[in-house]
N, C-alpha and C positions, 0 to 999 in steps of 0.2 A: 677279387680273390687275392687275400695276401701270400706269398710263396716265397718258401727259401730254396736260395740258389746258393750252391757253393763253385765258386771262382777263382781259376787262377790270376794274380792282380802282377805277379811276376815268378821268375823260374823258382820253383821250389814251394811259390809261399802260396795258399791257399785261404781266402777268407769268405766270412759267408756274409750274403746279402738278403735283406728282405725286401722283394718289388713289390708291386699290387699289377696284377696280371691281368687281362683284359679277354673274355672272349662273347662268341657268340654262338647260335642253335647250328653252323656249321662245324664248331669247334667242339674236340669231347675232351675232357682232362683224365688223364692216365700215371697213377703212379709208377716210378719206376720200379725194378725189383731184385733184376739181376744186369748188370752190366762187364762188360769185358774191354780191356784194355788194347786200344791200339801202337801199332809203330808210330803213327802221326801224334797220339794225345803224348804221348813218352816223349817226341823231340819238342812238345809246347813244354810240356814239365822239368824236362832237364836243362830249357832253355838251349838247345840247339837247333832253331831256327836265326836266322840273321836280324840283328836286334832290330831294325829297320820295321820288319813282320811283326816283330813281339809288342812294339811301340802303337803299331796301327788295329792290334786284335786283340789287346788286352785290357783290362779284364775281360775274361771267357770261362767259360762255363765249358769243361772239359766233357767227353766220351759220346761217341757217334753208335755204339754197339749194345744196343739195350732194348727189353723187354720190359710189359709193365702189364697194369690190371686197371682196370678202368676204373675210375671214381665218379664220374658222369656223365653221362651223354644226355643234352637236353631235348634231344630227336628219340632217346630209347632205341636206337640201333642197336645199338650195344649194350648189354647188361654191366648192372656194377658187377666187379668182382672179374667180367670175361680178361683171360690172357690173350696179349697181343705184344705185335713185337713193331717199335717206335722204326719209321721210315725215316733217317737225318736228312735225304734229299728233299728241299720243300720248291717245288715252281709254281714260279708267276706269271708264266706266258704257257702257252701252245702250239707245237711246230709239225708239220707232218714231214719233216727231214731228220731235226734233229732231235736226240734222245732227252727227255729231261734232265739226266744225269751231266750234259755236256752244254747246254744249254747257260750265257755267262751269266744271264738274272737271275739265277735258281740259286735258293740259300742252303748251305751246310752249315749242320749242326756241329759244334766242336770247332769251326773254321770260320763262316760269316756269319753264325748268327749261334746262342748259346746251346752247347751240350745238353746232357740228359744227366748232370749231376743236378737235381732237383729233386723236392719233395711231392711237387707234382709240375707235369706239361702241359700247357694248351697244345694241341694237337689238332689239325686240321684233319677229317674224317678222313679222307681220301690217305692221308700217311698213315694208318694204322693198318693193321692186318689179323684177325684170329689165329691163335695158335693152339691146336688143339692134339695129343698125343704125343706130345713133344717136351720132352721135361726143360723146365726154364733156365736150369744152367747150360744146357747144350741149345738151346733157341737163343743166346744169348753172341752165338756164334752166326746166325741169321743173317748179319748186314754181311759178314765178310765172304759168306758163302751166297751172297748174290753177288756181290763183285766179281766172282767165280766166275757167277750165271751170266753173268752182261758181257764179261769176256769171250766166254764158250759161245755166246749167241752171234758175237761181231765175227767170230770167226765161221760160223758155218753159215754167213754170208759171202764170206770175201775168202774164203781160202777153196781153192779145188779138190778134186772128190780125194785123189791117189792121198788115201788119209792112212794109210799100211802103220805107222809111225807116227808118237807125236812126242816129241821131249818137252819136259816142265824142267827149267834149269833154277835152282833156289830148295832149297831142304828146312824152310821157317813157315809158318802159320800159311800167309798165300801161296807158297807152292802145295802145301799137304793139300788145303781143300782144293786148290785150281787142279793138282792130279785127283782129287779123289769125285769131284765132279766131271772130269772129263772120262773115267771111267765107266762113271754111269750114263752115259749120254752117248758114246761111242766106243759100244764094248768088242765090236769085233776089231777096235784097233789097239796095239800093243802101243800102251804110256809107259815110256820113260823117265824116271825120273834125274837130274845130275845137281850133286850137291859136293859141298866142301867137308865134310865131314860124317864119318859113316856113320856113328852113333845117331847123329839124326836123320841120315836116310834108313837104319834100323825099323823104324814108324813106319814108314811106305811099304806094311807087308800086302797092301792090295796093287801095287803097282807091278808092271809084269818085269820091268828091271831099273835095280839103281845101282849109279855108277860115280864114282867120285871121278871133283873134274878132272883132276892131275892124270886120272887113269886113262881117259878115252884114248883111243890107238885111232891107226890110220883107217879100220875099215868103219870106225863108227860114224854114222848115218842117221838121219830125221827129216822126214819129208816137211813136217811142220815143228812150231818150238812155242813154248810163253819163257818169255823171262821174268821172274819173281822176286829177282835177287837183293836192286836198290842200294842206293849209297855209293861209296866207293868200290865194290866191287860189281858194279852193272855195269861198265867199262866191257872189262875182261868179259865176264859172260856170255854179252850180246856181241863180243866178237868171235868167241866159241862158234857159238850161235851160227854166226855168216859162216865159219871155215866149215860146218860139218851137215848142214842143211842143204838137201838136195835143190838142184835149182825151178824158181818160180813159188818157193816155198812162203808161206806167211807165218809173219812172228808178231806176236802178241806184246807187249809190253805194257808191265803189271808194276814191277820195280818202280820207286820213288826215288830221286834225287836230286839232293840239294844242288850240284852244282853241276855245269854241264858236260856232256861224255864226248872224245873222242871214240869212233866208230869206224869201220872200212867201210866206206860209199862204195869204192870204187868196186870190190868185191858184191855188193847188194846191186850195183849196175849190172854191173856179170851175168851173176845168177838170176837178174829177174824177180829181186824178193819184194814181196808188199810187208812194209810195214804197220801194226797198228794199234794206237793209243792206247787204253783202257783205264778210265778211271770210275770210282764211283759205281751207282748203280740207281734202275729204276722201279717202280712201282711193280711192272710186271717182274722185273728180276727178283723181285722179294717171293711175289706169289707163285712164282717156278720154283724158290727156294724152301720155301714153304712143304710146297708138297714131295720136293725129293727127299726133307728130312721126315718124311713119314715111313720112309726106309727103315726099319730098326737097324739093320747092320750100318748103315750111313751113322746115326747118330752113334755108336759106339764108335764107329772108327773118332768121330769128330773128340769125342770124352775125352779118347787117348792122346788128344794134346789140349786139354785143361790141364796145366801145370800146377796150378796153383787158386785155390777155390778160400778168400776172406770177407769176412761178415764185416759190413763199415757199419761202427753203431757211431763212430765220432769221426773230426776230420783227423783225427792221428792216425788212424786205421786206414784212411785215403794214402797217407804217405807212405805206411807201408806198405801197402798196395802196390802203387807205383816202385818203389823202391826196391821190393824182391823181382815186379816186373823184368827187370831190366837185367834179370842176371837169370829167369828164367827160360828155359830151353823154348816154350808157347807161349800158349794163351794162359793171362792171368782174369780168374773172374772174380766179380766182386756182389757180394748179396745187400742189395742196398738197404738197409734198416733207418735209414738218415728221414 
């Protein structure tokens, strides 16, 4: 099968390729249809990863956040035309310890192995999933609301019951869903949210309080916390975090960054804190994600940070894409017509 791929070859510049794709009666191909822009594909695009990364992953085929319709399945599992929403995590081993998601042989789409800016995907059956009463521009938000769900789940392994309180500290795309899934999943406890600017803690009208961070006083309190925040300012946060987190509390870490944080140990010594990873997400975390957006009130909240909704019929419409991305408040979605 011949397939155009459009790739990044370096920061900014985008050129498209034609492969000959290869699959088999385990593999279904799926166009894509709608896709959403992440933090991660925006630091490949603007070229702010350290050239070192860019040198060993480039050309790539950018967006891990995408939905599609099938074009064939040579099993007939799946009908042409069925909506489903693309899994980026693909594994090649089996562990009854660890998550596929964390797993180091397991390929990501967008990062080791190409994105979902194509005309069409081989797809292994096992990474697809039906989406059904869920409109494709808000299923389009799927991968990131299972990163949500893989979080929420490590923690009601490893965090203890005294759950009275949970702060989401970060007011961008991972913090809305990570509080608006923790909502739903633990409604008799009161989520906090803390963010740097109020305009966009505004959006968290499902959360039961938000509090800028400058503001918190001495009696503020969280038995448990996720940090969402990433970059330069996950420093500061996650040390928020230690001073106001009751002790034996577990903290989540969701935040990306580039480069590494100073932390108080010596204060996480004190109190007793577990700390814990969170990247990525699994097979089952799609299908938990799946049917929480069968919620109608869930997908309207999610709507309300679609920033920005453009049709790519060419790749100049990819750059504007990207290029409003970055200056807007969410999520930017893109309706793939390519």
């Amino acid at each position: 099968m011949l397939n155009t791929v459009v790739k990044l070859t370096s920061p900014r510049n985008l050129e498209t390729f034609f492969q000959e794709e290869e699959y088999t009666d385990e593999n279904v191909i799926v166009r894509p249809t709608y896709m959403s822009i992440c933090a991660a594909d925006q630091r490949y695009y603007q070229g702010k990863r350290k050239k070192e990364i860019l040198d060993k992953k480039l050309p790539l085929a950018l967006i891990h956040e995408a939905v599609g319709e099938v074009m064939l399945d040579p099993k007939k599992e799946f009908k042409k035309g069925e909506k489903v929403v693309m899994i980026p995590n693909t594994p090649y081993e089996k562990s009854d310890v660890i998550k596929e998601n964390y797993l180091r042989s397991s390929k990501f789409r967008s990062s080791s192995s190409d994105g979902f800016m194509q005309n069409a995907v081989v797809m292994r059956r096992d990474r697809i999933i039906p989406i059904r009463d869920i409109d494709e521009e808000i299923a389009s938000q799927l991968e990131l609301t299972s990163v949500a769900v893989n979080a929420v789940e490590a923690f009601k392994k490893l965090a203890h019951k005294k759950r009275d309180r949970i702060g989401v500290w970060g007011c961008g795309s991972v913090g809305y869903i990570l509080a608006l899934v923790l909502t739903k999943c633990f409604p008799e406890s009161e989520i906090v949210v803390v963010g740097t600017r109020r305009e966009k803690l505004n959006y968290f009208s499902f959360a039961d309080e938000t509090v800028v961070n400058s503001e918190i006083g001495p009696d503020f309190k969280v038995d448990h916390a996720f940090e969402c925040v990433g970059g330069p300012k996950a420093e500061e946060a996650i040390n928020q975090i230690i001073d106001v987190i009751n002790p034996q509390g577990t903290v989540g870490l969701l935040g990306v960054t580039e480069e590494p944080v100073d932390i108080n140990t010596r204060m996480i010594l004190e109190k007793g804190l577990t700390f814990v990873g969170n990247s990525r997400s699994s097979y089952s975390d799609f299908a938990t994600s799946v049917d929480l957006l069968q919620d109608k009130e869930m997908q309207q909240y999610i709507h309300n940070i679609i920033s920005e909704f453009i049709e790519v019929n060419n790749v100049n419409d990819i750059h504007t894409a990207f290029d409003n991305d970055s200056t807007n408040e969410f999520k930017t979605v893109m309706k793939w017509n390519l």
